[in-house]
Each structure stands twice: as structure tokens, then as C-alpha cells.
C-alpha positions in Angstrom: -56.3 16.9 32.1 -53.8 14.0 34.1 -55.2 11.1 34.6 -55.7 10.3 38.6 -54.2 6.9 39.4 -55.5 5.1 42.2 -53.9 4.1 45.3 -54.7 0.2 45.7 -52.6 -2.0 44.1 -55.0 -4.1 41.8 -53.5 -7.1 40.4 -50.6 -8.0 43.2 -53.3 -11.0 44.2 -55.1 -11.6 40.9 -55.7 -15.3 40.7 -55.0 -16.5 37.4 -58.1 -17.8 35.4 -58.2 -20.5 32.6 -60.6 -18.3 31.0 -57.6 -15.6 30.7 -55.3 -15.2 27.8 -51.7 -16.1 27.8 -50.3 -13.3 29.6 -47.9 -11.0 27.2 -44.1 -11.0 27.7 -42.8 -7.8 29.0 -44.3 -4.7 30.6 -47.2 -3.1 29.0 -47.8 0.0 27.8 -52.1 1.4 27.9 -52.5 4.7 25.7 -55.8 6.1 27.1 -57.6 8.7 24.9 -59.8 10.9 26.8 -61.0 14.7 27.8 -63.1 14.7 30.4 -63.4 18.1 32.0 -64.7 16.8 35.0 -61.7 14.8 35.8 -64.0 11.8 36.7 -62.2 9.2 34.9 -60.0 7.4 37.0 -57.1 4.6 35.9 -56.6 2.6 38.7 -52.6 0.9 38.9 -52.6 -2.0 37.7 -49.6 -4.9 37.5 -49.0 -7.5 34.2 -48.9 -11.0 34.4 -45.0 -10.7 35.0 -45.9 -8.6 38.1 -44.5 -5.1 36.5 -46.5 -2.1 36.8 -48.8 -1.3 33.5 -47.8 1.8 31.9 -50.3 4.6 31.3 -50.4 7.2 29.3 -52.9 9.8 28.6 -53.9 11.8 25.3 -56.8 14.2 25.2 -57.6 14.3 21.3 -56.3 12.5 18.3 -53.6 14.7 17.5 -51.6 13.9 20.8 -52.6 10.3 20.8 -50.9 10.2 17.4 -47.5 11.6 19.0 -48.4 9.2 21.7 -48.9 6.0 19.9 -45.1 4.5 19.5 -44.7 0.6 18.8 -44.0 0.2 22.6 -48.2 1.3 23.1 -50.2 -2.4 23.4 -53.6 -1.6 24.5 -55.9 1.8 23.7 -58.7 2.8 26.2 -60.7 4.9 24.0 -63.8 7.0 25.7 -66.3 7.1 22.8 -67.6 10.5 24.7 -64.3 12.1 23.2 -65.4 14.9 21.4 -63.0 15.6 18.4 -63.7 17.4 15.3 -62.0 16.0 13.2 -63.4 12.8 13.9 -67.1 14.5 13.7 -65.9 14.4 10.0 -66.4 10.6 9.9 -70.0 11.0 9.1 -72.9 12.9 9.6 -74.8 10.7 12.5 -72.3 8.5 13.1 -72.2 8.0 17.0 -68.8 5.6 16.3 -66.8 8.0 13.7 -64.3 8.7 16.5 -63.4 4.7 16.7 -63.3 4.3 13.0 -60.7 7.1 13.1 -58.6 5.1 16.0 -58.8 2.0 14.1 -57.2 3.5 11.2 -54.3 5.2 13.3 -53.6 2.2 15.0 -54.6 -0.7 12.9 -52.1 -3.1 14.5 -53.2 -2.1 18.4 -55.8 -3.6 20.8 -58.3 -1.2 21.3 -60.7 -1.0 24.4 -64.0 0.8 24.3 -65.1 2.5 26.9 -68.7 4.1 27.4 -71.4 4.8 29.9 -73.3 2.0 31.8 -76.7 3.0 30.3 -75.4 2.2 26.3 -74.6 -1.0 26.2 -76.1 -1.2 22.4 -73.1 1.4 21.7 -71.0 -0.5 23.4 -71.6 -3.9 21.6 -71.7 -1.8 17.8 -68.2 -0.9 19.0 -67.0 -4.3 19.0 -68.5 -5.1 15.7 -66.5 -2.3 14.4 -63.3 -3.4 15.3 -62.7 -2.9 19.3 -61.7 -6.1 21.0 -64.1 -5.4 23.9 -65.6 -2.8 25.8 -65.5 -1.4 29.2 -67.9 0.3 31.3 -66.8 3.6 33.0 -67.9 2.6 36.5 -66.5 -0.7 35.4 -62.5 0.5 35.7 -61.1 -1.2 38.6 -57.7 -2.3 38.9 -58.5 -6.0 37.9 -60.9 -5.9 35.8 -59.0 -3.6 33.4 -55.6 -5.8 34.0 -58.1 -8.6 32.5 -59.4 -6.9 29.4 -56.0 -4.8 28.7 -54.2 -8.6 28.5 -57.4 -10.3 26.7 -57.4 -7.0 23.9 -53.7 -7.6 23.0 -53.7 -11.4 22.9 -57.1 -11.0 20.6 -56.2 -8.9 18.9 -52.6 -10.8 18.1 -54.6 -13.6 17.0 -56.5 -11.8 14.5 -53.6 -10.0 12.7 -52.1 -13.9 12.7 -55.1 -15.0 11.3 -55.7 -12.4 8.7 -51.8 -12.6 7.6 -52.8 -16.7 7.5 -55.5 -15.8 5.1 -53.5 -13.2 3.2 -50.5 -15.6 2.7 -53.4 -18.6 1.5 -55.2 -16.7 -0.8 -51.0 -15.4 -2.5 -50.7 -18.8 -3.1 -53.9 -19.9 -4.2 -53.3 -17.0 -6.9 -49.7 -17.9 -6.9 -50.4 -21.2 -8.1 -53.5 -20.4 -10.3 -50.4 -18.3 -12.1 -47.7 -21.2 -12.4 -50.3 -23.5 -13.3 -51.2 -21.5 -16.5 -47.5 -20.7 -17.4 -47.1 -24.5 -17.7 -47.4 -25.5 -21.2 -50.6 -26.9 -23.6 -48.9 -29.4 -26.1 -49.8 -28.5 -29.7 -49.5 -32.1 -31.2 -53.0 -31.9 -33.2 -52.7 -34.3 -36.2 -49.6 -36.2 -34.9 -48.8 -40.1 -34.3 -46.4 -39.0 -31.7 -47.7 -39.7 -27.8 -46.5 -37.4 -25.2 -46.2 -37.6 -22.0 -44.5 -35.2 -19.5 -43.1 -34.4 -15.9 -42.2 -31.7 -13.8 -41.0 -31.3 -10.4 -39.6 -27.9 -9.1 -37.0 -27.9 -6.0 -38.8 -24.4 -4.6 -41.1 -25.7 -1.3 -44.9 -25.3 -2.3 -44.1 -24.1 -5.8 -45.5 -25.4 -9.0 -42.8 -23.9 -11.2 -39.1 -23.9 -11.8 -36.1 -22.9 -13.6 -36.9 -26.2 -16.0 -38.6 -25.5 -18.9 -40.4 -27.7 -21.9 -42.7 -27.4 -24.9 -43.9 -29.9 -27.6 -45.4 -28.5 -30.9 -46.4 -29.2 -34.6 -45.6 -27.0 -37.0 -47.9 -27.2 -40.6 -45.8 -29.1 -42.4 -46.4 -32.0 -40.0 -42.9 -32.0 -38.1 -42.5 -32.1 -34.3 -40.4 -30.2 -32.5 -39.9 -30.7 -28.7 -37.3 -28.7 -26.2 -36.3 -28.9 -22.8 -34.3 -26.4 -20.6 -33.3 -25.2 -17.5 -32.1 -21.4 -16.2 -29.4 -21.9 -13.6 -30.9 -21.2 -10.1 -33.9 -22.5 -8.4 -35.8 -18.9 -7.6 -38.9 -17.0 -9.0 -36.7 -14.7 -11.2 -35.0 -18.0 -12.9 -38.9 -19.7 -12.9 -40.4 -16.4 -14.8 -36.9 -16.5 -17.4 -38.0 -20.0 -18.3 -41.2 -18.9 -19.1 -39.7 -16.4 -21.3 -37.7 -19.1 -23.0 -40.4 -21.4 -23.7 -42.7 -18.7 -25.4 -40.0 -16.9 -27.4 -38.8 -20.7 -29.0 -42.8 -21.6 -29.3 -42.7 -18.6 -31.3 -39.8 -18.3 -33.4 -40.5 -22.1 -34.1 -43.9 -21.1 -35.7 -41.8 -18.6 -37.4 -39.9 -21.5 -39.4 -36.4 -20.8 -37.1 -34.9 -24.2 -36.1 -31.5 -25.1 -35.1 -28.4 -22.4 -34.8 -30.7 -20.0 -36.0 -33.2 -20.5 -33.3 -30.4 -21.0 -30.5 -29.2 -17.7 -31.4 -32.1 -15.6 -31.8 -33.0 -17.2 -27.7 -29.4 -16.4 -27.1 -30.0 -12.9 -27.6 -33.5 -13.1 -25.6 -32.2 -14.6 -22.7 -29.0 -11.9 -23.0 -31.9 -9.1 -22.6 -34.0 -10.4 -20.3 -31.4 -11.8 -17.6 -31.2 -9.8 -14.2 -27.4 -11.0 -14.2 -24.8 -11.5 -16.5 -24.3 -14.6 -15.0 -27.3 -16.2 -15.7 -27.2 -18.5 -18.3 -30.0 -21.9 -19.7 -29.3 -25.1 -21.0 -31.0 -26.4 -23.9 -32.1 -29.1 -26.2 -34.2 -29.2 -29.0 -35.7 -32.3 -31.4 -37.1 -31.7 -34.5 -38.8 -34.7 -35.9 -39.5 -35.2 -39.2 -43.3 -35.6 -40.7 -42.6 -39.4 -41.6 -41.7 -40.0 -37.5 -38.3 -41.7 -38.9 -35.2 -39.0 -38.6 -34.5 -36.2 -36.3 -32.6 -32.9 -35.7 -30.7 -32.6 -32.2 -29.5 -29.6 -30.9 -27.6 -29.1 -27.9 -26.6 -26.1 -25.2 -24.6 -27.4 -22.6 -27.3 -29.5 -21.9 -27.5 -33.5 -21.0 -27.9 -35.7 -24.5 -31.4 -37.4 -24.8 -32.3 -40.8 -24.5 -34.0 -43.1 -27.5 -35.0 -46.7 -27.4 -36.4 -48.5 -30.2 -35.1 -50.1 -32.9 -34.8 -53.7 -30.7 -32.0 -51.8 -28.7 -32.5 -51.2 -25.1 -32.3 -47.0 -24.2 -29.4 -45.2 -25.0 -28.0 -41.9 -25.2 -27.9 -39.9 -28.4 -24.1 -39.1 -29.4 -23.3 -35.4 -28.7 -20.0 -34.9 -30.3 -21.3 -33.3 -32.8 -24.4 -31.2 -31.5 -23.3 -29.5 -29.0 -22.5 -25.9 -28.2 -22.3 -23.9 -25.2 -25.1 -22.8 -23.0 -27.1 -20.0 -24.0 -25.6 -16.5 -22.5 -22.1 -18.3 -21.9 -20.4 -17.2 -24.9 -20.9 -14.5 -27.3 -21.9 -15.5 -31.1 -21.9 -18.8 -30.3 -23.1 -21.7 -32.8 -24.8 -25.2 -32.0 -24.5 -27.5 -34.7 -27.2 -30.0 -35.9 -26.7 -33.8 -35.6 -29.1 -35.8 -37.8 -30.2 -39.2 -36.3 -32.3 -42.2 -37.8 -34.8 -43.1 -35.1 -36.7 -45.9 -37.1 -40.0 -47.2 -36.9 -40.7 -47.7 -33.3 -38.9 -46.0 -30.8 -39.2 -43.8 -27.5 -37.4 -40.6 -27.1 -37.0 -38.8 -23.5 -35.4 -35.3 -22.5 -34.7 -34.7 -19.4 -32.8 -31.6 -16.8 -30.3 -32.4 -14.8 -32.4 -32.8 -11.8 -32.5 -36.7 -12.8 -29.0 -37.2 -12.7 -28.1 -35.6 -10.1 -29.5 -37.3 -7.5 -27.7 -39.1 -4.9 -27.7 -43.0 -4.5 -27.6 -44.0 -0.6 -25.8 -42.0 1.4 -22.3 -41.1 0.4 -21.8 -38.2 -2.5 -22.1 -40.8 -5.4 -24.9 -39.5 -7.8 -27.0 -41.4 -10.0 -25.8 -39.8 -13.6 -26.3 -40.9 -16.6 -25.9 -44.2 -16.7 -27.9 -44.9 -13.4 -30.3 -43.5 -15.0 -30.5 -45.2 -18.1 -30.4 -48.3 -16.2 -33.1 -47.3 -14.5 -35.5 -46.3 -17.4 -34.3 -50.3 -18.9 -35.8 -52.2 -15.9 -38.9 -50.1 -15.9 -39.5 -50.5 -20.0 -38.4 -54.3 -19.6 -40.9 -54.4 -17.2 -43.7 -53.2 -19.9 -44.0 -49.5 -18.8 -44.7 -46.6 -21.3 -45.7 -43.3 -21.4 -46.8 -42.1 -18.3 -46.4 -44.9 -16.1 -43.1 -45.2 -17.3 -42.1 -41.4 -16.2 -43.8 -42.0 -13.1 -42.0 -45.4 -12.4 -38.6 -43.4 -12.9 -39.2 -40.8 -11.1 -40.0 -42.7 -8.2 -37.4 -44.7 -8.3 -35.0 -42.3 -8.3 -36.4 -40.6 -5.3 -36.2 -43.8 -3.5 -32.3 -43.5 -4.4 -31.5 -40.7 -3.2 -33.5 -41.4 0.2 -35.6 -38.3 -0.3 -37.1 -35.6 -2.2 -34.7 -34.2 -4.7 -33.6 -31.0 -4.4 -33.3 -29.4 -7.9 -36.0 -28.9 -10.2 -37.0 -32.1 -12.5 -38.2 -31.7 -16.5 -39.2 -35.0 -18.1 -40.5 -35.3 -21.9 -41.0 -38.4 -23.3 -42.3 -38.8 -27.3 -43.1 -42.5 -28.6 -44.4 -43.7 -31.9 -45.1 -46.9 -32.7 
């Protein structure tokens, strides 16, 4: 049956209370669920916070509370005396099954529960349930039920905030727990060679980018190192760099070096693309068993840097190994520059995050040759390894008066 409205106007007066929520923008909307046959039940009018009449509509089983409940619905008043067969289905004994059943319909809606004076121990499961409070039936005037109506929603908004807080924690906890083991283990076992790395991706809270690196030994002692980076900055160009690194870790194991190699992850990163657009920078190292000579590779990608030798850093020549990125041009080839590294001698690789940051504030970036002027103070100043990576790095932030932007690979080999 209709529900009866009242004729005094509840809330005209209602003093606001510190105690209240933050009233809710806009009209509200109260979907009351109930079949009393005796017509006692009784919704008083009541007025929001903005001074606009509250809404009310009435359902008397689930079936028309479901046609009912549109997005503009806020609050439900719920009579746990509802008898419903369907919800009886719920569970043999189970004096809340009809509330169970609302709380799955409307999962995103405040939900009031309302039940006789004499079960309060009802009343209080009902809340532990799910409901954001319960009402009394003799309890239902006009400014009471204002109060609760506005304290449901604002509760109930909280909760869903908090819960999609904890949801979105808990994706990146397992977000990260995911970069974090896509990151690579050197295999060096048996080496001279020290290694050191860094990375830096330009996506906000992520721990992995479209730069890519690896460092391993193969069994007949020589070391081969790559770095590379898939054009873009997103998770789809992250998860391709992945794909790049363990498809050259493995055809490296399988003896492929050089052209061979660069072609063979040509074709992988031709399959695996979501755009043929996409393309990666490379270079690869292969250094000899003795620690003396080296094989350089390059795909579009910057020239390393070596120091050693009692020569300050300086940038490998590139004339003659270098080729196109990978999945620029069709049967491509990268040739193979030999080059004598000595005795003693450092040997970084590095994306062109490093380069590319600014220096003050004008569009000057640092390139190339800021940088290796950067890495000579820092090794004039005794820095290796680690410390060293860490010294340029910083510094290069400081150059370019914040954080940089694009993702940052940084391999560094030494002997000696």
C-alpha cells in the first residue's frame, strides 16, 4: 500500500549539529521497502540540508524495489518485517536473509534498517551485516530520519572511498611485487667484470619502463651486456621490454650474437608490437673471456661510453656499428665494430633519458657531451661503480631543475 506522509514540516528548523555529516549536494532520493498491511508505517516529509523536499518512494517486495532503485535512489529504508520469498531463500533460520538480499542489489546505496522497538539485538546484527544504521519504527519522525537518511549516505560514501583506497593499495602493492621480479638477476658467476646498474622509469609510482637491460655469461667465459628502450613510456611499451630482454637472454644462451641476434629480436618485436609503429633501440657488448676486446652493436641507439686506458671517458665510434632500430626497417643488418678496451677500463650504456635532460631553464639539453663531462668530474673525483651511477644521476637531475621525465637505463661494467 502508499505510503502516508505526514503533514508537519520536519526539518525547516533543524539546527545543524557538529555531530552531523556534511550534508549531500542536491535533493535526495529515500527508496523505502515495505508491506505492511496495516498501513501503520508512516514517512513523515522531510527537507535536505539544501532545504528541498526529500523524495520518497515506496516498493512493497524486492521485485519492485529493483525497478525502483535507479542511480538517482541515495538512502533505502528497509523494514526487516518484509516478508519476501524469495528472500526466505537466503537461509533456513536466517532472521536477516532479506538484508543480505538488499545489500547485494544495491551494493553502492546507504541502507537504513528499520525494526520494532523490542529487537534491538536484530537491529545491531543488521548493522554488522552491512546497514549503516538502524531505525526504530516508532522512531520515524521527520528529523530524526532527515539525520540518519544524510549520516547513511555520507557513511556509506566513506566506506566505498575507503575500500576503493584499499583496492587501489593492495593493485599496486601486487603491481609492484610484478615489476620488481621482471627486473633483471645478472648472471656474471665466474667473471672479473663488476656491475653496477640503474633504472629510473618516467611513469608516476611505477617501478618499470620502456628501458630495458641485461648482463650475462655465457660458458665460454664471455660477457655480454645490452640496453634498450621501446618508444613510449606506458605499460604496453614496459611489458614489450620485458619481452626483449628475455628473448635476447635467450637467444644469447643459444650462441646468436650480433646481426644474427638483432634480427631474430627484430622479428620478435615485429610480432609482439600492438602497433606498427612501435619500434626499440638497442645496444649490445660482447666482451671477450680475456676482458681485453669487445663486439658493439648498435640500433639506433646512443654509442656507449669507455674510460680506461689513461684516457678520460669517451664515446665509442659508431660509424661503423650501427643500423636502424629494431621494427623500422624490414631485413635490416647491424654490423659489428670490434674495439680494444685494454687492461683497465670502465664501460657504461645508457637510454636516452640521460641525455635528454634539460640544463636550466631554456630548451638546451644536456646530450652527449654534457654528459660525458659529467661522468669525468665525478670519476676524477674517485667515484666507481655505484657511487659513480648515483653521483651522475644526481647530478643530472639537479640540471634539469627536476625529476626527469623519460625513463633512465644505466649499466656500467669495470675491470681492473
Amino acid at each position: 500500500m502508499p505510503v502516508s506522509m505526514g503533514n508537519e514540516p520536519a526539518t525547516a528548523a533543524l539546527p545543524r549539529q557538529s555531530t552531523e555529516p556534511e550534508a549531500v549536494s542536491g535533493s535526495l532520493t529515500l527508496l523505502v521497502i515495505e508491506d505492511d498491511p496495516a498501513g501503520s508505517l508512516a514517512i513523515p516529509e522531510m527537507l535536505d540540508a539544501s532545504g528541498e523536499r526529500v523524495r520518497v518512494r515506496t516498493a512493497r517486495n524486492l521485485t519492485e524495489a529493483e525497478r525502483l532503485l535507479t542511480d538517482d535512489v541515495h538512502c533505502i529504508l528497509l523494514d526487516l518485517a518484509l516478508s519476501d520469498g524469495a528472500a526466505a531463500r537466503g537461509g533456513e533460520g536466517d532472521e536477516l536473509a532479506i538484508l543480505r538480499r538488499v545489500l547485494r542489489l544495491a551494493p553502492r546505496h546507504a541502507v537504513l534498517a528499520l525494526t520494532a522497538e523490542d529487537d534491538a539485538e536484530r537491529a545491531a546484527e543488521a548493522v554488522r551485516v552491512g546497514a549503516q544504521d538502524f531505525l526504530f519504527r516508532g522512531e520515524l519522525d521527520g528529523r530524526l530520519l532527515s539525520r540518519a537518511i544524510r549520516y547513511a549516505v555520507e557513511r556509506k560514501r566513506a566506506d566505498l572511498a575507503q575500500r576503493q583506497l584499499t583496492e587501489s593499495r593492495l593493485r599496486a602493492q601486487e603491481n609492484a611485487r610484478l615489476e620488481r621480479g621482471l627486473l633483471p638477476t645478472p648472471l656474471l658467476d665466474g667473471s672479473e667484470l663488476r656491475f653496477a646498474a640503474r633504472y629510473r622509469p618516467g611513469r608516476s609510482r611505477a617501478l618499470l619502463g620502456g628501458d630495458f637491460y641485461d648482463t650475462v655469461r655465457t660458458a665460454d667465459g664471455t660477457v655480454h651486456a645490452m640496453i634498450g628502450d621501446v618508444c613510449g613510456h606506458g605499460p604496453d611499451e614496459a611489458a614489450l621490454g620485458v619481452e626483449l630482454r628475455i628473448a635476447w637472454r635467450a637467444l644469447t644462451f643459444a650462441g646468436l650474437c650480433g646481426d644474427e641476434l638483432l634480427g631474430t629480436l627484430q622479428r620478435v618485436l615485429e610480432h609482439e608490437r600492438s602497433s606498427e609503429e612501435i619500434f626499440a633501440t638497442l645496444c649490445t657488448v660482447d666482451i671477450a673471456p680475456d676482458g681485453r676486446r669487445a663486439g658493439v652493436c648498435l640500433a639506433g641507439h646512443p654509442a656507449p661510453l669507455v674510460a680506461g686506458g689513461g684516457r678520460g671517458p669517451r664515446l665509442l665510434p659508431d660509424e661503423d656499428c650501427g643500423g636502424p632500430a629494431l621494427g623500422v626497417l624490414p631485413n635490416a643488418r647491424w654490423p659489428r665494430m670490434q674495439v680494444e678496451l685494454g687492461g683497465t677500463w670502465n664501460l657504461m650504456m645508457y637510454t636516452d633519458g640521460l641525455i635528454e635532460g634539460r640544463i636550466g631553464q631554456g630548451d638546451r639539453r644536456l646530450g652527449q657531451d654534457g654528459m660525458l663531462g659529467v661522468v669525468a668530474q665525478r670519476m676524477a673525483a674517485g667515484l666507481r661503480g655505484e657511487e659513480l651511477l648515483d653521483a651522475v644521476l644526481a647530478e643530472v637531475r639537479d640540471l634539469n631543475g627536476d625529476e626527469l621525465t623519460d625513463d633512465v637505463a644505466v649499466l656500467l661494467l669495470d675491470r681492473g
